[in-house]
VOZAZA-378415 format. One record per residue: z, y, x of N, C-alpha, C in turn; residue number from 1; residue in three letters. Coordinates in nm, 3 decimals. Example, Ala and Ser with C-alpha at 12.3 -4.5 7.8 and 13.67 -1.06 7.14 Angstrom:
2
((0.780,-0.569,1.319),(0.780,-0.450,1.230),(0.780,-0.330,1.320),1,'Ala') ((0.708,-0.225,1.285),(0.714,-0.106,1.367),(0.787,0.003,1.290),2,'Ser') 
//
This chain:
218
((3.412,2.115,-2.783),(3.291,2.197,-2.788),(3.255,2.239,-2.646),1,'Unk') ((3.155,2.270,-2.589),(3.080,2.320,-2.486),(3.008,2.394,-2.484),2,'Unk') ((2.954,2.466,-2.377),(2.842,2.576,-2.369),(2.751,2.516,-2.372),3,'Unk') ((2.684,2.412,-2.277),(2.561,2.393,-2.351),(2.550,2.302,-2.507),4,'Unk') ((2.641,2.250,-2.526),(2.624,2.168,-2.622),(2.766,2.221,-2.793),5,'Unk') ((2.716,2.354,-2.815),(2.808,2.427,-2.931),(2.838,2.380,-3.033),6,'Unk') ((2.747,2.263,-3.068),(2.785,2.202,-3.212),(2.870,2.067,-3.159),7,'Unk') ((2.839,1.988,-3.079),(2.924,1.908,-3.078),(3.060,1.853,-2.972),8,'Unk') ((3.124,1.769,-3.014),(3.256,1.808,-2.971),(3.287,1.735,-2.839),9,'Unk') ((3.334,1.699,-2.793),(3.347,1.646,-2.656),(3.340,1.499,-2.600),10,'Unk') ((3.371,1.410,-2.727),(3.317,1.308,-2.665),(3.147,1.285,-2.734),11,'Unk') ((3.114,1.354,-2.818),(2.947,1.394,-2.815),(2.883,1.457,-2.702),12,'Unk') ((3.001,1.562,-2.649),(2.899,1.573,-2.546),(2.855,1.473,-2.425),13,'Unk') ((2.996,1.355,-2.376),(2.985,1.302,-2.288),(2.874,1.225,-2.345),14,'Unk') ((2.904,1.178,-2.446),(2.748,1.072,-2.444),(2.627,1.147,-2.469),15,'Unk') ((2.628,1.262,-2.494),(2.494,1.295,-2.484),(2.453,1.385,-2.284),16,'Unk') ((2.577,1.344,-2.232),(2.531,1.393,-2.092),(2.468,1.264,-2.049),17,'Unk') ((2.577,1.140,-2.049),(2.559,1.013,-2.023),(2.363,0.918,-2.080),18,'Unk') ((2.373,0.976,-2.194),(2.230,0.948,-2.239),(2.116,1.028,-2.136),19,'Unk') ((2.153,1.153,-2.088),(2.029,1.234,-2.034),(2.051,1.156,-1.867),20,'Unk') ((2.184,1.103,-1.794),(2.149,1.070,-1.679),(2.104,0.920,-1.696),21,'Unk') ((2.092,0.857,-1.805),(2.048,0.740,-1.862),(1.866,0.710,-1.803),22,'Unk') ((1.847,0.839,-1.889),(1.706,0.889,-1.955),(1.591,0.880,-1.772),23,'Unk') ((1.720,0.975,-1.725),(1.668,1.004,-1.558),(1.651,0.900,-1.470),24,'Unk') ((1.757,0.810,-1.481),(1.776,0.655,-1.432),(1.630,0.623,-1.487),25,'Unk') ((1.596,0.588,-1.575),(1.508,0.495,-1.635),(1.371,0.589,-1.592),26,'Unk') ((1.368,0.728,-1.608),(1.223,0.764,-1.539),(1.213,0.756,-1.433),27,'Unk') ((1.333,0.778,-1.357),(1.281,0.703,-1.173),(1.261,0.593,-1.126),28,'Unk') ((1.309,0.505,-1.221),(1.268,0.332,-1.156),(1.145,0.314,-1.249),29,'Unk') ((1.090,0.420,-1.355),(0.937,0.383,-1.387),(0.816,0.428,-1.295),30,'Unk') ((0.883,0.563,-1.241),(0.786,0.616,-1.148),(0.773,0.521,-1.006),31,'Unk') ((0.866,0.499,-0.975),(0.928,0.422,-0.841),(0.851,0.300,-0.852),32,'Unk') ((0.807,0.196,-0.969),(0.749,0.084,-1.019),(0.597,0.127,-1.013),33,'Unk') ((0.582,0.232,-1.115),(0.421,0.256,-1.088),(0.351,0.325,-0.934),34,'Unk') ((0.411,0.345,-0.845),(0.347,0.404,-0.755),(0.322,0.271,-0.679),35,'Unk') ((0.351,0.166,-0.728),(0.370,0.033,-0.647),(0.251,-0.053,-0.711),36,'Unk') ((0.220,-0.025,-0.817),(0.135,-0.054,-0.902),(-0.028,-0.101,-0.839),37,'Unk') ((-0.082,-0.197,-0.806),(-0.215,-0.234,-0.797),(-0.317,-0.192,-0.901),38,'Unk') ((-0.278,-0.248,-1.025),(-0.343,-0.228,-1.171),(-0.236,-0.207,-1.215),39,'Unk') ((-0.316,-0.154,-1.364),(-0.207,-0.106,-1.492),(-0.110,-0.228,-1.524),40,'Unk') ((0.043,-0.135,-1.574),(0.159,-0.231,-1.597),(0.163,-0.205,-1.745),41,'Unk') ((0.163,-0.332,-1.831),(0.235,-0.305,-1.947),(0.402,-0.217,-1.977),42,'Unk') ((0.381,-0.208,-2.136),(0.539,-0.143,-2.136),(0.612,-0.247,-2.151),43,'Unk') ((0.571,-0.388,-2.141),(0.671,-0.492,-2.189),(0.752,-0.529,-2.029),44,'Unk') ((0.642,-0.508,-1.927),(0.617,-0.562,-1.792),(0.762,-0.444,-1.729),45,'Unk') ((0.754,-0.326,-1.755),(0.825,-0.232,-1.719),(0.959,-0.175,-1.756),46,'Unk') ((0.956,-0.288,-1.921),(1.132,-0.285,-2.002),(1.171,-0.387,-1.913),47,'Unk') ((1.101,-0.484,-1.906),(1.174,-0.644,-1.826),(1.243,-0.579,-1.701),48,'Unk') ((1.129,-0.526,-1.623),(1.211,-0.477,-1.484),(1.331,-0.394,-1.418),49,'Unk') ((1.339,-0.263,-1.541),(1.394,-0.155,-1.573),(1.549,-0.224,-1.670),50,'Unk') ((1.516,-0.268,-1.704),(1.626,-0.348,-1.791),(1.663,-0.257,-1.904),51,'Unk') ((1.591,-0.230,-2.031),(1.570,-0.142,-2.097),(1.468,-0.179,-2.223),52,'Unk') ((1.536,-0.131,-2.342),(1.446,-0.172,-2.482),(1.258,-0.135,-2.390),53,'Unk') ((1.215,-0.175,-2.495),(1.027,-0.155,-2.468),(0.988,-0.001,-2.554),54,'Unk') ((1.094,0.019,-2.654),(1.058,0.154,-2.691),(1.130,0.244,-2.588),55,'Unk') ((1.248,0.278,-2.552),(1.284,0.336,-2.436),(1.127,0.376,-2.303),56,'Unk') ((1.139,0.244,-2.302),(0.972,0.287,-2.159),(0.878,0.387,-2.223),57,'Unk') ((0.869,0.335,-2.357),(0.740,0.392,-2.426),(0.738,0.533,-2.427),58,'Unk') ((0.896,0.586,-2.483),(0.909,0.761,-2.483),(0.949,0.795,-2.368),59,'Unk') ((0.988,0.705,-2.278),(1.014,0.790,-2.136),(0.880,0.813,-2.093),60,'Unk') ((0.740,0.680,-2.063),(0.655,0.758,-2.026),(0.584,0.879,-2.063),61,'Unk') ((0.531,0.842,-2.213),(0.529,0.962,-2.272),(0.582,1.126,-2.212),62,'Unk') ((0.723,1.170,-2.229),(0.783,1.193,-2.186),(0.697,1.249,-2.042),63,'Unk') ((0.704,1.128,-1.928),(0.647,1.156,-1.762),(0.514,1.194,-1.772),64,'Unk') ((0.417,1.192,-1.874),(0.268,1.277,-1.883),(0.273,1.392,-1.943),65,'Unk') ((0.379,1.426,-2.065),(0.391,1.590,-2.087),(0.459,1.633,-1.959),66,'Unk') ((0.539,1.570,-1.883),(0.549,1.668,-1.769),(0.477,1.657,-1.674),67,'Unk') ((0.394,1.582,-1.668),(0.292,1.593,-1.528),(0.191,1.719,-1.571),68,'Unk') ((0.130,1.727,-1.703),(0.023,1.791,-1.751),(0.120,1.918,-1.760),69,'Unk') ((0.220,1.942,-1.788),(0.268,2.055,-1.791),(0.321,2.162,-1.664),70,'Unk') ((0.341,2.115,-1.533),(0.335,2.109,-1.416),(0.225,2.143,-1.303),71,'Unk') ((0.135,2.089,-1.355),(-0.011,2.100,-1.296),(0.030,2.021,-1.185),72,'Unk') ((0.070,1.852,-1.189),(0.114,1.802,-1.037),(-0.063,1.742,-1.043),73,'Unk') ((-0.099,1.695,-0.913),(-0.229,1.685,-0.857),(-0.283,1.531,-0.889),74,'Unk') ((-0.192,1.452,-0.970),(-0.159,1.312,-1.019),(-0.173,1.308,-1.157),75,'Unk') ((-0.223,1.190,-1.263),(-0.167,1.166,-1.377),(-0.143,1.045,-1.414),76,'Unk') ((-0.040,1.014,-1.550),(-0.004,0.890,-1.546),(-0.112,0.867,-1.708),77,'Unk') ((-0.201,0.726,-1.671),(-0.248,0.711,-1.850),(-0.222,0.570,-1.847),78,'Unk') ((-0.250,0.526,-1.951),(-0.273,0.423,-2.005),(-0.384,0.369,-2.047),79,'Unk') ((-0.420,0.279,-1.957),(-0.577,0.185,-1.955),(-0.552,0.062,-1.943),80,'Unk') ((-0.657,-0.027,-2.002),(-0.630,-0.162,-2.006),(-0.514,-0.202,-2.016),81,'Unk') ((-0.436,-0.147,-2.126),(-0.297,-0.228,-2.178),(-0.164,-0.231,-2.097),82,'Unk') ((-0.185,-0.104,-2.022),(-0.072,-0.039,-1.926),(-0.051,0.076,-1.889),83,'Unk') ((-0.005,0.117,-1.749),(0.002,0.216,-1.711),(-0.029,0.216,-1.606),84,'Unk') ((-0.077,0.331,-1.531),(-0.109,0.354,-1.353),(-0.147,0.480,-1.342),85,'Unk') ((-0.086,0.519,-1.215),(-0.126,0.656,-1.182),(-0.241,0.659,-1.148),86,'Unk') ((-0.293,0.759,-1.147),(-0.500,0.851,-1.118),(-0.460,0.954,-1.007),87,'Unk') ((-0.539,1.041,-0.966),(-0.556,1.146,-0.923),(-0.639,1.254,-1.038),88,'Unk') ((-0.660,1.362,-1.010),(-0.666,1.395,-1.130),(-0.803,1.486,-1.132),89,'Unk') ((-0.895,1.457,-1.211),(-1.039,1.461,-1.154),(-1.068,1.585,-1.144),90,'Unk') ((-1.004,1.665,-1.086),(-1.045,1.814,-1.008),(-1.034,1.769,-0.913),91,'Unk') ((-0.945,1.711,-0.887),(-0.946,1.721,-0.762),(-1.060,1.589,-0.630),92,'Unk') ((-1.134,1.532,-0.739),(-1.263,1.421,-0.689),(-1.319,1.455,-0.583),93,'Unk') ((-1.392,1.572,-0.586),(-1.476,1.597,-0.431),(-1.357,1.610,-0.308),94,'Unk') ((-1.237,1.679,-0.354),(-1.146,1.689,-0.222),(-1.151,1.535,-0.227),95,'Unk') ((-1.090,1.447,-0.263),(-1.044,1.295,-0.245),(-1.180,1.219,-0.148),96,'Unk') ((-1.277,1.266,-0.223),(-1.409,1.170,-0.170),(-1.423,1.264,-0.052),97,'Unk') ((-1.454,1.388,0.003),(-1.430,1.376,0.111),(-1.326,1.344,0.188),98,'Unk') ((-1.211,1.368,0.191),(-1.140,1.355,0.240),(-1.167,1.161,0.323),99,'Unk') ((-1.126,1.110,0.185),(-1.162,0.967,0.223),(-1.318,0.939,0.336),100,'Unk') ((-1.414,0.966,0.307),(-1.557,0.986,0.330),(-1.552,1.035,0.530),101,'Unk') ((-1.489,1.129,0.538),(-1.477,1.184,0.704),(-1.378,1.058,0.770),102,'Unk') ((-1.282,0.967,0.662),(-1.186,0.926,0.757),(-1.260,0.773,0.767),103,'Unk') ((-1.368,0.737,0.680),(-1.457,0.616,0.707),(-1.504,0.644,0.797),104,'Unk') ((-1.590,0.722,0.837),(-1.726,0.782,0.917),(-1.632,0.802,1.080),105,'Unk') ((-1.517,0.835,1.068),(-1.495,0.879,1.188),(-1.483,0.777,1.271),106,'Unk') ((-1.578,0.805,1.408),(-1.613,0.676,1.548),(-1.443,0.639,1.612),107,'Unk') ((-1.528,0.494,1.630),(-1.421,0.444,1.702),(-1.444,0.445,1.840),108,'Unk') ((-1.332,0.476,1.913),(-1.357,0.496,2.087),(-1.400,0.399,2.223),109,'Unk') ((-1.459,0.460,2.216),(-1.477,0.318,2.364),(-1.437,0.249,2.350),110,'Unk') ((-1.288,0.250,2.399),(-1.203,0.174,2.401),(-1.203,0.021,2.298),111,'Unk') ((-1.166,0.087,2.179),(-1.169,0.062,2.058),(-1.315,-0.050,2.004),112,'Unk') ((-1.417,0.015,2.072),(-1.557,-0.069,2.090),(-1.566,-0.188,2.165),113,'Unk') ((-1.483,-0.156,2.276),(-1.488,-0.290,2.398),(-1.414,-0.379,2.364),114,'Unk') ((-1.297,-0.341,2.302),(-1.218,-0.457,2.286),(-1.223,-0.512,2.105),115,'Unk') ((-1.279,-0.454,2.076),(-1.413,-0.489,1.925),(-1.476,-0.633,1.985),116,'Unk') ((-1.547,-0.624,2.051),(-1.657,-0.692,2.133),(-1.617,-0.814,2.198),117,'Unk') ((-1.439,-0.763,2.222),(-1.490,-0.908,2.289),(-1.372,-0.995,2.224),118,'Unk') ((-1.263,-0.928,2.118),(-1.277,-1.029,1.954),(-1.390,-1.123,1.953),119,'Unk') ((-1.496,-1.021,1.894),(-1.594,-1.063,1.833),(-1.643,-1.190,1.887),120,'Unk') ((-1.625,-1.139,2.014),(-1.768,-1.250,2.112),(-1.657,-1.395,2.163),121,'Unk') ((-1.492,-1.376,2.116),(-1.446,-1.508,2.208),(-1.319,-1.529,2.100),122,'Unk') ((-1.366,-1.505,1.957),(-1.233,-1.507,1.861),(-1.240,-1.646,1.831),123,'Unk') ((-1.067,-1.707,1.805),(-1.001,-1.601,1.798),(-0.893,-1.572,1.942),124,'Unk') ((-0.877,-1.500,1.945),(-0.824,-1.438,2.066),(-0.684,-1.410,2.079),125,'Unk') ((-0.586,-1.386,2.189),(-0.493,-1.319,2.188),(-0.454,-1.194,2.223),126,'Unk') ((-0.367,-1.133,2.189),(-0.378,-0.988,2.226),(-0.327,-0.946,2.408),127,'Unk') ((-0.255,-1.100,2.403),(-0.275,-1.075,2.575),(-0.383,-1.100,2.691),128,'Unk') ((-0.513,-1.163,2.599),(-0.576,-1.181,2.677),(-0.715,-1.117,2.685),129,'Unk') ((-0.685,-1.020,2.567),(-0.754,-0.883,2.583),(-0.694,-0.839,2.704),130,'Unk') ((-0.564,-0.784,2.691),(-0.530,-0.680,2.769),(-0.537,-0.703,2.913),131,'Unk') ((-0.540,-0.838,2.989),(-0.599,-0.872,3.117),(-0.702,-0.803,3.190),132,'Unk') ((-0.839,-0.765,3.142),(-0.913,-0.717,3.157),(-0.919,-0.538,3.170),133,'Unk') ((-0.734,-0.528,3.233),(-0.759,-0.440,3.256),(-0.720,-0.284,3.200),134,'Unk') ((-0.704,-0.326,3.035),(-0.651,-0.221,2.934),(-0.562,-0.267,2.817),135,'Unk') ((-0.442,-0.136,2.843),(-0.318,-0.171,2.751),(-0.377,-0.173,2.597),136,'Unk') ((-0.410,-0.272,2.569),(-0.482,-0.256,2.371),(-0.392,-0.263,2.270),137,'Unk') ((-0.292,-0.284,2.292),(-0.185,-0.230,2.178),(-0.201,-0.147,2.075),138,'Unk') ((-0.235,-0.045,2.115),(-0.292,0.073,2.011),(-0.383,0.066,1.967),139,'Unk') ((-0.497,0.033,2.047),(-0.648,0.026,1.991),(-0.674,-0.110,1.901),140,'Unk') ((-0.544,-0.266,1.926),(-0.584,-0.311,1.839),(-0.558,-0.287,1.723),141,'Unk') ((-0.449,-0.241,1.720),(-0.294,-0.116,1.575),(-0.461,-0.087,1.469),142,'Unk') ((-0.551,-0.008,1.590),(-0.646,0.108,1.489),(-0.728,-0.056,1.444),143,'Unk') ((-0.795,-0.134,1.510),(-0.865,-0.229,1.440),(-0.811,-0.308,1.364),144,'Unk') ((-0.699,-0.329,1.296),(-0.598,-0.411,1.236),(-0.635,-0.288,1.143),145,'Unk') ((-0.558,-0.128,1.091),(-0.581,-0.124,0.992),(-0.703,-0.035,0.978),146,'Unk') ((-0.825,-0.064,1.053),(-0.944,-0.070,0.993),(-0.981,-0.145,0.909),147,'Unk') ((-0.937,-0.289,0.931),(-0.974,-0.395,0.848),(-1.071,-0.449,0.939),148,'Unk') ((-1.046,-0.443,1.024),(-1.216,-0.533,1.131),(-1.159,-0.645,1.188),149,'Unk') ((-1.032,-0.658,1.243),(-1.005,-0.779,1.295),(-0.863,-0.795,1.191),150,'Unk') ((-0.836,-0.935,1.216),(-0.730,-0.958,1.129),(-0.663,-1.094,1.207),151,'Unk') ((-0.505,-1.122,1.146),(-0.421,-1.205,1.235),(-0.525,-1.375,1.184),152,'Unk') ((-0.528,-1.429,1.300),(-0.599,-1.559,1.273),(-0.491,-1.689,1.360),153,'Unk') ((-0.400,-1.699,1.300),(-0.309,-1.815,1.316),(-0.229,-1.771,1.480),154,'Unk') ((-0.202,-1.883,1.540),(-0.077,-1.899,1.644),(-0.171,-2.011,1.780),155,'Unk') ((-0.186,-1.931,1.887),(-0.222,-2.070,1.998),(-0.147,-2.198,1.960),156,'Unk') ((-0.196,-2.254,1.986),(-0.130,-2.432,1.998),(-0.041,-2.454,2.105),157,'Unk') ((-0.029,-2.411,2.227),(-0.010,-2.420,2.388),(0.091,-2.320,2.369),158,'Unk') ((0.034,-2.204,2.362),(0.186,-2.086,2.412),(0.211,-1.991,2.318),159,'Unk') ((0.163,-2.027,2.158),(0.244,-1.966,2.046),(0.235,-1.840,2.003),160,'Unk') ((0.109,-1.765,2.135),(0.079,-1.637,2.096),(-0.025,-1.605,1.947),161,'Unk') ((-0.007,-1.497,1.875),(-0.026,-1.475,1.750),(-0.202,-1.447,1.811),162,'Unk') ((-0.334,-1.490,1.768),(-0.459,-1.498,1.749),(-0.507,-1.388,1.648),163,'Unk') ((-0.653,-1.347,1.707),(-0.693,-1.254,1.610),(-0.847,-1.278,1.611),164,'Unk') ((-0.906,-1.245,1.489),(-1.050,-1.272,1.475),(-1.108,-1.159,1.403),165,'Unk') ((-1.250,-1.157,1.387),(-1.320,-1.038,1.302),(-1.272,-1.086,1.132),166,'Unk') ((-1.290,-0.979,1.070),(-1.303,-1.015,0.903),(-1.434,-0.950,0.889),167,'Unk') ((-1.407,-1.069,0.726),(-1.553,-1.004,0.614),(-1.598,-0.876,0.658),168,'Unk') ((-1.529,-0.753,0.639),(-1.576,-0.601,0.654),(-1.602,-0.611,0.758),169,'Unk') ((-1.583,-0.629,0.883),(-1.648,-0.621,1.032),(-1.803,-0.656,1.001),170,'Unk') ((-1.769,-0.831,0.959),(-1.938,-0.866,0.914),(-2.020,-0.771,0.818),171,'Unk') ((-1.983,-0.729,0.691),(-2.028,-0.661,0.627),(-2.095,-0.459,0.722),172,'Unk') ((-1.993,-0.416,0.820),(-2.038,-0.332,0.876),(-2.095,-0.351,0.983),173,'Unk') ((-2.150,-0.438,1.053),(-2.238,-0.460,1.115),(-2.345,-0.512,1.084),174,'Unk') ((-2.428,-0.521,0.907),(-2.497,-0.601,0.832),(-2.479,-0.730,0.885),175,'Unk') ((-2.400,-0.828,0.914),(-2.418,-0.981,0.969),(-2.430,-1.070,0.834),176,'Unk') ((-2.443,-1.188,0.833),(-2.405,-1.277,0.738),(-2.276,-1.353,0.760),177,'Unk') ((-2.296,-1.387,0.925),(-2.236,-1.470,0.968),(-2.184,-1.402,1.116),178,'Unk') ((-2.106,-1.489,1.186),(-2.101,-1.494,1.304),(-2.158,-1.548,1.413),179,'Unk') ((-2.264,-1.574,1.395),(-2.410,-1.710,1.412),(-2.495,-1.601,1.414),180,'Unk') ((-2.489,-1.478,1.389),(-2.568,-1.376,1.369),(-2.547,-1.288,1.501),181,'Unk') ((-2.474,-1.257,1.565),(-2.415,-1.171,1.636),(-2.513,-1.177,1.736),182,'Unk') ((-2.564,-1.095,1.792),(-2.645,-1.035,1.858),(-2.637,-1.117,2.048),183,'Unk') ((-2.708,-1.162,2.124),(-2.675,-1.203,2.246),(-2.627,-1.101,2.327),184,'Unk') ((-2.525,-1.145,2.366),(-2.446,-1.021,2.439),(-2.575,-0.969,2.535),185,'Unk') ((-2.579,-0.843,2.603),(-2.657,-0.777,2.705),(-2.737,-0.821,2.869),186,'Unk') ((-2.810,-0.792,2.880),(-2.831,-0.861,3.012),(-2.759,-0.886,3.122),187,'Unk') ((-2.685,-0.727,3.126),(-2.577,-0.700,3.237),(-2.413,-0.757,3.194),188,'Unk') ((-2.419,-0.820,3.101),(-2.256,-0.894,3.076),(-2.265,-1.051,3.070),189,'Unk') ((-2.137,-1.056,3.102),(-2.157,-1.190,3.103),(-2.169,-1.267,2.981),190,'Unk') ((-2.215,-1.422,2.990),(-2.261,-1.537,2.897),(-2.072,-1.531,2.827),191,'Unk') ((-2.062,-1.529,2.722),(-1.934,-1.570,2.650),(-1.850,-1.690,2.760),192,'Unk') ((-1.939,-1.823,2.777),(-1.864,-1.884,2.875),(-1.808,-1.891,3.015),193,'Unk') ((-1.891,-1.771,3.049),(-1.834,-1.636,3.201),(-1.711,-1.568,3.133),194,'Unk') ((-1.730,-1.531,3.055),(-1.624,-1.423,3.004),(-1.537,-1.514,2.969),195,'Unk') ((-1.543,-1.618,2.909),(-1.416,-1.689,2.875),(-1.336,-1.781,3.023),196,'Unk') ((-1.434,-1.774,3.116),(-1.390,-1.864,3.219),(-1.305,-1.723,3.295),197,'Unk') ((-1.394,-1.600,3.333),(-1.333,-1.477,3.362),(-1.196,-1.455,3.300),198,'Unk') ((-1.172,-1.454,3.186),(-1.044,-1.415,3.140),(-0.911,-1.547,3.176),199,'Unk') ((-0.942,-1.717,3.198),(-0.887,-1.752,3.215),(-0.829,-1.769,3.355),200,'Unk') ((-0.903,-1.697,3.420),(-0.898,-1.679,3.606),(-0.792,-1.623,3.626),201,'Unk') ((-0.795,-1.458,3.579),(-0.723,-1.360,3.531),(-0.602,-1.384,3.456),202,'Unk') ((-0.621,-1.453,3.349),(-0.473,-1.532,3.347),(-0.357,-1.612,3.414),203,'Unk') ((-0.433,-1.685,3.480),(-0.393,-1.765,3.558),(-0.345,-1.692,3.708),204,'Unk') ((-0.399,-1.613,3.766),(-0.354,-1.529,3.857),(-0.280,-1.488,3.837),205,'Unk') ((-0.212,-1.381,3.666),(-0.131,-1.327,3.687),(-0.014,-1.390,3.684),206,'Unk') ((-0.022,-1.557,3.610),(0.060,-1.635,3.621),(0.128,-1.648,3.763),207,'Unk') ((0.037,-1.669,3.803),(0.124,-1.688,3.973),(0.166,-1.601,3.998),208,'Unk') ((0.145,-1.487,4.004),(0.183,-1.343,4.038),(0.325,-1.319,4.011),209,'Unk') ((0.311,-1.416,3.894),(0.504,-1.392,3.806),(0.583,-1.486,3.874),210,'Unk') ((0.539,-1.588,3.901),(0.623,-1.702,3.931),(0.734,-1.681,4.070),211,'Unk') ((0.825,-1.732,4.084),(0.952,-1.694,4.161),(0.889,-1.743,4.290),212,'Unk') ((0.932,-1.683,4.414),(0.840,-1.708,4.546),(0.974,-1.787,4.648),213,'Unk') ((0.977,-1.927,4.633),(1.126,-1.995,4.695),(1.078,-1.985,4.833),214,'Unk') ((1.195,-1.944,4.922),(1.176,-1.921,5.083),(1.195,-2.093,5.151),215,'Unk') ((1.126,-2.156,5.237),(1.141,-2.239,5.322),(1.319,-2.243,5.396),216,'Unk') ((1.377,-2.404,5.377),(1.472,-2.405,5.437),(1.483,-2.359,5.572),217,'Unk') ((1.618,-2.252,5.607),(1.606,-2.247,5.801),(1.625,-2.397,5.843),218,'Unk') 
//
């Protein structure tokens, strides 16, 4: 017999301790599964993974929405289209949409613009041959990578460096159709084939720059 458990006797209680860290096991690798979730998961999709009957999932989730709703957590779990997936929980909509809404809208920096530009204007490109011109872009390309504006576009042929080009959403936020669309660069910059001859100058200089300097025999 036990304190929490007065009616039954001791190896009842172990299995009924053993069943509740069972119970816990199985709601953390459901929660742990759905936060991973794209679209809704079936309960068949979530016994397979969990390794666990399909009624088990069924009363554990169950189960994980009387305690979300009972909690007041800022999340809920339902069941749509023949699964499960977490929501946010529609009080909380205007915080979410702004929130989201200021972090679209917010400008990208100079920086961030110039080396936009000249992706755009000589992709696909490498990230070292941005940075020639002058500025460490490491970071600023970090922010255009997960903007979604430029994206990895294969490997040079010659020296194996990783290439980058605009995506769809770049085109789409600049209304383009195409890249055939893109605006003639400015009066005061150079023709793409200046700029591309410019950056290979600059390459090439710093090449030498590296190269070992052998002294003349005495």
């Amino acid at each position: 017999m036990s304190d929490d458990y007065p009616d039954l006797s001791a190896s009842e209680v172990a299995m009924a301790t053993t069943d509740a860290d069972d119970c816990a096991n199985v709601a953390g690798g459901l929660e742990a599964l759905l936060l991973l979730a794209a679209e809704p998961v079936s309960d068949f999709e979530l016994a397979q993974a969990v390794g666990v009957p399909e009624s088990v999932v069924s009363e554990t989730l169950a189960e994980l929405v009387a305690f979300y709703d009972e909690t007041g957590r800022g999340f809920e779990l339902r069941q749509v289209a023949g699964g499960w997936r977490y929501y946010t929980r529609e009080e909380h909509a205007d915080l979410i949409t702004r929130y989201v809404t200021e972090g679209q809208q917010s400008k990208l920096s100079q920086a961030a613009l110039e080396t936009l530009a000249v992706v755009a204007y000589t992709q696909p490109i490498s990230r070292g041959r941005v940075s020639v011109r002058g500025v460490n872009v490491d970071g600023v390309m970090r922010t255009l990578l997960a903007r979604g504006l430029i994206e990895e576009a294969g490997h040079d042929p010659e020296s194996g460096a990783l290439l980058f080009a605009t995506t769809s959403y770049f085109l789409e936020r600049m209304g383009l159709q195409s890249l055939d669309d893109l605006p003639p660069l400015a009066p005061q910059l150079p023709e793409v084939e200046e700029l591309e001859a410019e950056l290979n100058q600059l390459a090439e200089a710093a090449a030498r720059h590296s190269e070992p300097v052998h002294e003349p025999p005495q």
